[in-house]
N, C-alpha and C positions, 0 to 999 in steps of 0.2 A: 209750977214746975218749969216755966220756962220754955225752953224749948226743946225739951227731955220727952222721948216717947216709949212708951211701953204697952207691953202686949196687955190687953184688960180679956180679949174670950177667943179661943180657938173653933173653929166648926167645919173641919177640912181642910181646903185649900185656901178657907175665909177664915181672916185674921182683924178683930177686932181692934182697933188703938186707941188709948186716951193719953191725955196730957200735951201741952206744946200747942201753939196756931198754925206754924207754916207750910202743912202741910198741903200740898192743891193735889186737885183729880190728873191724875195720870203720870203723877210723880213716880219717879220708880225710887224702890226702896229696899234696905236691908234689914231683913227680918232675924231678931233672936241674935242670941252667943253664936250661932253660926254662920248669918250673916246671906240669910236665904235671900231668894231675889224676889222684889214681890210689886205690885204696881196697887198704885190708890184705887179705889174703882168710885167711892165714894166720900164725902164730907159733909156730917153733922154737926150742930153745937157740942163741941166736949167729945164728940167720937169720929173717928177714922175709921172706915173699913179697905181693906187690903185683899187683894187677892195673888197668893203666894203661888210661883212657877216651880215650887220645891216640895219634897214631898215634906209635911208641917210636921208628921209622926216625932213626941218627945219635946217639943217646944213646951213651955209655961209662962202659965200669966206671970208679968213681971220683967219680962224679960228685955232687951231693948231695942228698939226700931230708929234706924239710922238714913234718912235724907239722901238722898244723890242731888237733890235742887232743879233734877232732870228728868225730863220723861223717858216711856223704857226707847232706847236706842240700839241702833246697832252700827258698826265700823265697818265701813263698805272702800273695798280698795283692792288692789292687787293679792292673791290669795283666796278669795272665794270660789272658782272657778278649781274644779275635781277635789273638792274637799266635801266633807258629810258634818253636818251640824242637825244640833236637836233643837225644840222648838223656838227657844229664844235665842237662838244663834251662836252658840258656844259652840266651838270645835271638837267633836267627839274624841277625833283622832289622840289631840291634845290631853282632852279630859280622859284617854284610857293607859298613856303616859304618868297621866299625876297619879291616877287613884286605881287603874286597874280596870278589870272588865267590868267593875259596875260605877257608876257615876257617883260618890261622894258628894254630900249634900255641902252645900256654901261655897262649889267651883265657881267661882270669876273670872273668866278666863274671855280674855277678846278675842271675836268671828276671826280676827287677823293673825301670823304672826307676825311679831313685833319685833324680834331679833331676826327674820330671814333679810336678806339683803337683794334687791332686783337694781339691775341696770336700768338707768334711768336717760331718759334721751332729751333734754329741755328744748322746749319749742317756744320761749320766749323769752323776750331780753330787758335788758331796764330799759324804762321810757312808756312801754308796752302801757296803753289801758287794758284791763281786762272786765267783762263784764260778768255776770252771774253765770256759771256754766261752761265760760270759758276755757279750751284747754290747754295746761301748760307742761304737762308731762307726758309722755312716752315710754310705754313698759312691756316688753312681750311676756306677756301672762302665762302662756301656755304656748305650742308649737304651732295651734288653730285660732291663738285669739290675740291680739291688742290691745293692749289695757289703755286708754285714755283717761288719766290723771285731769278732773277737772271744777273749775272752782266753786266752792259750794254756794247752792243756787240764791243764798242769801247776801251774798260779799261780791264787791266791785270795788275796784279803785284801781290805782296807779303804779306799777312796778319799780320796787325801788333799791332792790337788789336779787342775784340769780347766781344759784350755786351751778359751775360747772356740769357736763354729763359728767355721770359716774354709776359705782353705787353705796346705794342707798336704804335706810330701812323706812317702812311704811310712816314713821316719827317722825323720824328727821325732816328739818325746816327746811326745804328748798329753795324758798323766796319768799318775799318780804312784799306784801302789798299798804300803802298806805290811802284808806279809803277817804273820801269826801268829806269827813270831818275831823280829819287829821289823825283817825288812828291808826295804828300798824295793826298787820295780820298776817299770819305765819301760813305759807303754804305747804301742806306737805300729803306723800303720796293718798293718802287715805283720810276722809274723813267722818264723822257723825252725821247719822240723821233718824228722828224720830220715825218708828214703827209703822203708826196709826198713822200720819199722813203723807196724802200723795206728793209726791213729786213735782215741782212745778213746770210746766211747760209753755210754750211761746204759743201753740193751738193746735187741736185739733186737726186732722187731718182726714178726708173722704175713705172709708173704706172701699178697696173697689182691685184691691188682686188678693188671689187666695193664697191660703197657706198650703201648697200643693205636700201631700202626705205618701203618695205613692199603694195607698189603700183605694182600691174603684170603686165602691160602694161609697165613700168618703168625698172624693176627688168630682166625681160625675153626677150622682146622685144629691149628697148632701156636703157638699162644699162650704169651709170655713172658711173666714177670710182673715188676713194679717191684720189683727188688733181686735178679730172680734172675739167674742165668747161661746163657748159650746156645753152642754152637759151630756155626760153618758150615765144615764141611767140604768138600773138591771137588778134583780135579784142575785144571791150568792150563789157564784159558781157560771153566771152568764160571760163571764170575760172580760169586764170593765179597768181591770188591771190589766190583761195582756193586750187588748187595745192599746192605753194609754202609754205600754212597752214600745208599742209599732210605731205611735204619731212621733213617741222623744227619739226611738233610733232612726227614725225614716224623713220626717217631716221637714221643709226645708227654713225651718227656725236656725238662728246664728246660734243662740245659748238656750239650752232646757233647767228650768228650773223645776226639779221632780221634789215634789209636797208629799211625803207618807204621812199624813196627817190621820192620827188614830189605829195605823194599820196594824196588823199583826206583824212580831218581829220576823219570822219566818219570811216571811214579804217583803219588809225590807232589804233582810240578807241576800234572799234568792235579786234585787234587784242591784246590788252591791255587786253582786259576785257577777251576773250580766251584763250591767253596765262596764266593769272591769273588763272582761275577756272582748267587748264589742270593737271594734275597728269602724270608726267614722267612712263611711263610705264619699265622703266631701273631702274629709283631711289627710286620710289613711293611716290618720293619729289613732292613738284609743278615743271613744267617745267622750269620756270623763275630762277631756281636759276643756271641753265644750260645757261640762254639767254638775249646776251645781246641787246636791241632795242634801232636803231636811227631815231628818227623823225623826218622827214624836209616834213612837212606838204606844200600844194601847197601855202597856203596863207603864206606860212614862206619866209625872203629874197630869192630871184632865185641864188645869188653868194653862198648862204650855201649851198644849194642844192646841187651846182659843186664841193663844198670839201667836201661832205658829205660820195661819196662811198670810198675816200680816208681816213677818218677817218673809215669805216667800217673793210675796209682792213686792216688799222693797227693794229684796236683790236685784229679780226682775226690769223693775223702775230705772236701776241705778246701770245696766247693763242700756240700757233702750234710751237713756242720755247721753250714750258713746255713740249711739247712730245703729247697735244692734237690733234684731227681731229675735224678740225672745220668746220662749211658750212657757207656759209652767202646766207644769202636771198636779192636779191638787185629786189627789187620792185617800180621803173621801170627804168631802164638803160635810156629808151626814154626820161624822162622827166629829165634825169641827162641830156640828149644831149640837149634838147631844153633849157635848165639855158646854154649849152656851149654857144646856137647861140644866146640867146638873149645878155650874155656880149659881145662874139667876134662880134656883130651891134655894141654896144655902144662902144665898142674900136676901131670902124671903121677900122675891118681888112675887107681884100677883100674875101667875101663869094662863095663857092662853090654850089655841088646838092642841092636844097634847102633850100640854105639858109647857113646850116650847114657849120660849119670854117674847112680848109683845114684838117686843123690837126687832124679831129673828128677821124679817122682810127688808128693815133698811141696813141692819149691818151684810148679810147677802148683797143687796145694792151696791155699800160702798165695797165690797170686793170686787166685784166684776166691773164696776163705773172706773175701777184704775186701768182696766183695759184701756185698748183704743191704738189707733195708727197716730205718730205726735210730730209736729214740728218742734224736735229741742230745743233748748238754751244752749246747746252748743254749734246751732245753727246745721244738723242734721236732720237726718228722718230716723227713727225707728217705733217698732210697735212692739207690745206685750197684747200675746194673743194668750186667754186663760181657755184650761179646756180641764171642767171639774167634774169627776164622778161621785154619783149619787148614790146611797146603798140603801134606798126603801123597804122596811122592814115587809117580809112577804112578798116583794114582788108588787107592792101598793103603787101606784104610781099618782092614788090619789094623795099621799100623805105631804103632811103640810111642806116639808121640805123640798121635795120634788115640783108642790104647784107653787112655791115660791121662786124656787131656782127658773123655773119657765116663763117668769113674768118677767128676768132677767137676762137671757139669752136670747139666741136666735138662731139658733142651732141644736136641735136636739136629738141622738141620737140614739132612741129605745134601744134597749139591749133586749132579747126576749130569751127567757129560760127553754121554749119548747125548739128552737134553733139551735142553742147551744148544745142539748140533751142529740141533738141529731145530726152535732158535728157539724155544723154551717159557723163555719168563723169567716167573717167577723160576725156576730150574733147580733148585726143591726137589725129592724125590722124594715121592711121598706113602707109599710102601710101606716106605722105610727110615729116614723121620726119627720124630720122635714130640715129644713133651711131656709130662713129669713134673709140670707144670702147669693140667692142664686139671679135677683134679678142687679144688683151691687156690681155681680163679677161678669155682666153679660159681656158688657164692653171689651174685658179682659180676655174672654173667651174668643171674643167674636173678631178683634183686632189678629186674635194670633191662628186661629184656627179655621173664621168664615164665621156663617150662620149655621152650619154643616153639625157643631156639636151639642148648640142648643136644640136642635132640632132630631138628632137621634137619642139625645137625652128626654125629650117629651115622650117619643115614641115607645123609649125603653118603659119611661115610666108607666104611661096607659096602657101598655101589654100586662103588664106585671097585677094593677088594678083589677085589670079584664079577668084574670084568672085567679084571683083571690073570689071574686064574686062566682066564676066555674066553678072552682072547686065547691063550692059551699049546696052547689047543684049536684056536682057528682057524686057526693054525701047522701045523697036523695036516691039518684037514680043510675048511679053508678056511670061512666067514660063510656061504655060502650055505647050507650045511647044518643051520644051529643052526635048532631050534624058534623062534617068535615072542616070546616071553615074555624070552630070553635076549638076543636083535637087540634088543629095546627095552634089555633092560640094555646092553645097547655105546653102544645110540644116547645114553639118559641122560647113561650115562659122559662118553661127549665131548662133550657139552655142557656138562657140569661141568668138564671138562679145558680145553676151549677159551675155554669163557663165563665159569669163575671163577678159575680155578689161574694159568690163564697172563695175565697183568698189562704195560701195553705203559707203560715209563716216561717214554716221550716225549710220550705223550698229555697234554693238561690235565687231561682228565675221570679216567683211568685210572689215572692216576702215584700217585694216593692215594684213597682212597674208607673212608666213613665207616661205620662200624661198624653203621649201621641201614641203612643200601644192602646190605650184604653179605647182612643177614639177608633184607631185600625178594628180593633175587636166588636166595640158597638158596629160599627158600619157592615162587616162583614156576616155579625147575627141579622141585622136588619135585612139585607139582604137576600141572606136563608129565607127571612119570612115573606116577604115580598117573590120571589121567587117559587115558592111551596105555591102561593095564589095561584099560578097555572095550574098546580094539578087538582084544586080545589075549584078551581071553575070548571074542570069538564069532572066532577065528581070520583077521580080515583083515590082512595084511602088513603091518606097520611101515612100510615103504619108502613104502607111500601115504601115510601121515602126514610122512615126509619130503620129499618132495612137494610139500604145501603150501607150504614154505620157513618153519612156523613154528619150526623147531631153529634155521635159521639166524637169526631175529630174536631167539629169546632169546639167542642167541652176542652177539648183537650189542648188547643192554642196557648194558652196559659202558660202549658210545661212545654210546648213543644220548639213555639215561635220565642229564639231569645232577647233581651231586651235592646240590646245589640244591635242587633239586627233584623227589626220590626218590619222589614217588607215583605221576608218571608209570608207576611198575609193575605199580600196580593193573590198568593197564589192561590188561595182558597176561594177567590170566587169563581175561577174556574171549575177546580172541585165539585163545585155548589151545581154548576150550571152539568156537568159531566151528569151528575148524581139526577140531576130531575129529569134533562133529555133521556137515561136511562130508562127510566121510570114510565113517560113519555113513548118510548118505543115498546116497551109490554103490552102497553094498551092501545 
């Protein structure tokens, strides 16, 4: 038959093909009369298997499957940035244009538009060498961002003609390169690049400043850093999406790239319609013009879903070549893995822990391994810091997904259901998350702040320990029995528990707070406690000191003291000191 292909068995989103040779693994392809979009996954003697990003419903054997010569790609350029695409990067927008509110099967439509027109600003002239990476265009994208048009990381040579500034569409030939073995090559705003691999870069770079998020429990406790990786794990209903709300509007990433990867549609909308209404507190732009959103809704094909975080990453990648710090939000990793197990059933490969296909451990790896802080090929810096939620069925945190995802990160941030149930947002735990980060960023810490914050950060921490092990006593024999010295540790405790952990997103003051408030606020709980010791060495009851209602004014620092204007805190150690000398004089 040549090189003619046809459908021979359907089994879902698995599409079997015979006839023809030239098909290779990762080809992308056009499946049927309609012209679905589908990618190789496999090559047998005499059979192809394909696995379709369309829904297959009405295809038959017989039918024809048509080549691209290309693996699946996407068009990365000007235009990405406050646009919403589904999982293989088709422009919703676009597709609700052609076909209406539901997506009509065999839409082709490029990530881009192809007829908008952007002022273009050329930054180079003939004579120019350019190398892989190089940039030769200038584009204001958005009112928050700059687009740098730059040469794809495979192409190098000698500039041999340059169109004026003007404008221009994402097609049009800009310049004319002729590389090293004398052929031409057309530059222009926007180009291809495959899915599946990473980006190339010139190296690595030390992880070693954080991605300050304006969350305290995040920021002081478990600190992420620019290029690394984090997971937030949690049962349904623990807050793993309105987190991952807080780090994309707060975080001081340049571009958010939000992954609803398998979510419910309702969740997507409610973040459409959020991210819409939000004001970038950096631009005073909408946030949207910083963020780019891919929707693979649960009722969307499950095979898009599996190339979904792959297209997330690329955009990512291709933003962090410009010299930006980008985060992406991949909401939920779990349900990327469950599109892996349901195709590797229908490919009837041999299944591992649950179900899940042997491989689920290194394709996990290479997601998270495109992190990292990078020296470009456009001779910049930037990072993709990935920060992916987990939805462990039950609250499992054993299950294969979650101890895989851990053996990948280094940052891990338990969500717990009995926190969230009792209104502690953020619903971190502090006893089972951690950061593999904190000794990275000490440097960072320590150049801007002293030794002052590592140091009130240990203390926060072993308070907080101290009283996890109390309480498990007062369970026993109830508070009233504990010595005094142990009562100030609880009382400390919740103070730190109420006054800095739990974070109220609603608030203006509260919803974000600045990395020298947080320390103001450690220092002056520390304080409290250090101070209580007097009344605990000559044995008068804590419970007088609470009393006073000074616990409750530090609880209250948060809404009181504004971010503005953080030294308002000073004042509270006088407070502190008024409150015990009190105390002090009864006795």
């Amino acid at each position: 038959m040549g090189d003619s292909y046809y459908i021979h068995g359907i089994n879902g989103p698995v599409v079997t093909v015979h006839g023809g040779r030239g098909l290779s693994v990762m080809d992308m392809v056009h499946v049927g009369n309609l012209g679905l979009i589908g990618e190789v996954v496999s090559v047998r003697s005499g059979e192809t298997t394909v696995q379709v990003y369309e829904e297959t419903a009405g295809l038959l054997p017989g039918e024809p499957v048509t080549s691209t010569g290309a693996p699946m790609s996407i068009l990365l350029g000007p235009g990405l940035l406050n646009n919403i695409f589904d999982g293989i990067a088709r422009p919703l927008r676009a597709i609700e244009k052609k076909s209406g509110n539901f997506i009509a099967r065999g839409i082709n439509l490029a990530a881009l538009d192809i007829e908008k027109r952007w002022d273009v600003k050329m930054t180079i002239k003939p004579g120019d060498t350019l190398s892989p990476g190089a940039v030769f265009a200038e584009t204001q994208e958005t009112p928050a961002i700059l687009h740098r048009s730059m040469v794809p990381p495979n192409i190098s040579g000698t500039v041999k003609s340059v169109l004026p500034d003007g404008s221009y569409t994402v097609t049009d030939t800009l310049a004319v390169l002729e590389t090293v073995n004398g052929q031409t090559f057309e530059l222009k705003l926007a180009h291809e690049w495959p899915i599946r691999r990473a980006r190339p870069v010139v190296n690595r770079l030390p992880i070693d400043r954080p991605l300050i998020t304006g969350q305290r429990i995040i920021d002081t406790l478990f600190p992420i850093a620019k290029g690394g990786c984090a997971a937030i794990p949690g049962p349904f209903g623990a807050g793993k999406t309105v987190t991952q709300h807080q780090l994309a509007k707060w975080s001081d990433a340049d571009i958010i790239v939000y992954l609803g990867c398998g979510e419910r549609g309702n969740e997507m909308t409610q973040v459409l319609e959020e991210f819409g209404e939000l004001i970038d507190p950096r631009t005073k732009q909408p946030l949207l013009n910083r963020t780019v959103l891919i929707a693979n809704t649960s009722n969307m094909p499950v095979a898009a879903r599996e190339a979904s975080i792959y297209t997330g990453m690329t955009i990512a990648e291709y933003y962090r070549d410009m010299g930006y710090h980008v985060a992406i939000m991949a909401d939920s990793t779990s349900r990327w893995a469950e599109a892996l197990r349901e195709i590797s059933g229908r490919l009837e490969e041999m299944p591992a822990e649950e179900g899940f296909p042997a491989y689920l451990p290194s394709r996990l790896a290479e997601f998270y391994e495109r992190a990292g802080y990078m020296e470009t090929l456009s001779g910049t810096e930037g990072s993709v810091t990935v920060i992916g939620a987990v939805s462990p069925q039950g609250g499992d945190f054993s299950e294969p997904v979650t101890q895989n995802t851990k053996r990948f990160v280094r940052c891990f941030w338990a969500l717990d259901r009995a926190l969230a149930y009792a209104r502690h947002y953020p619903a971190i735990n502090w006893t089972t998350s951690y950061s593999e980060y904190t000794d990275d960023l000490s440097a960072w810490y320590e150049k801007r702040f002293g030794t002052k914050f590592a140091q009130l950060r240990t203390r926060m921490t072993n308070l907080l320990h101290e009283e996890t092990q109390l309480l498990e006593i007062v369970k026993l024999i109830g508070s009233d029995m504990l010595p005094e010295d142990q009562k100030l540790t609880i009382e400390a405790a919740r103070i730190i528990r109420l006054g800095f952990l739990q974070q109220n997103s609603f608030h203006d003051t509260d919803t974000y707070v600045p990395i020298e408030k947080q320390i103001k606020m450690m220092d002056v709980m520390m304080y409290f406690y250090d101070k209580a010791q007097e009344l605990v060495s000559r044995n008068i009851p804590i419970s007088q000191l609470r009393e006073s209602g000074i616990a409750d004014a530090l609880i209250r620092i948060k809404y009181d003291v504004p971010n503005d204007n953080i030294d308002l805190i000073d004042s509270y150690f006088g407070k502190i000191d008024d409150a015990v000398d009190a105390v002090l004089a009864k006795n």
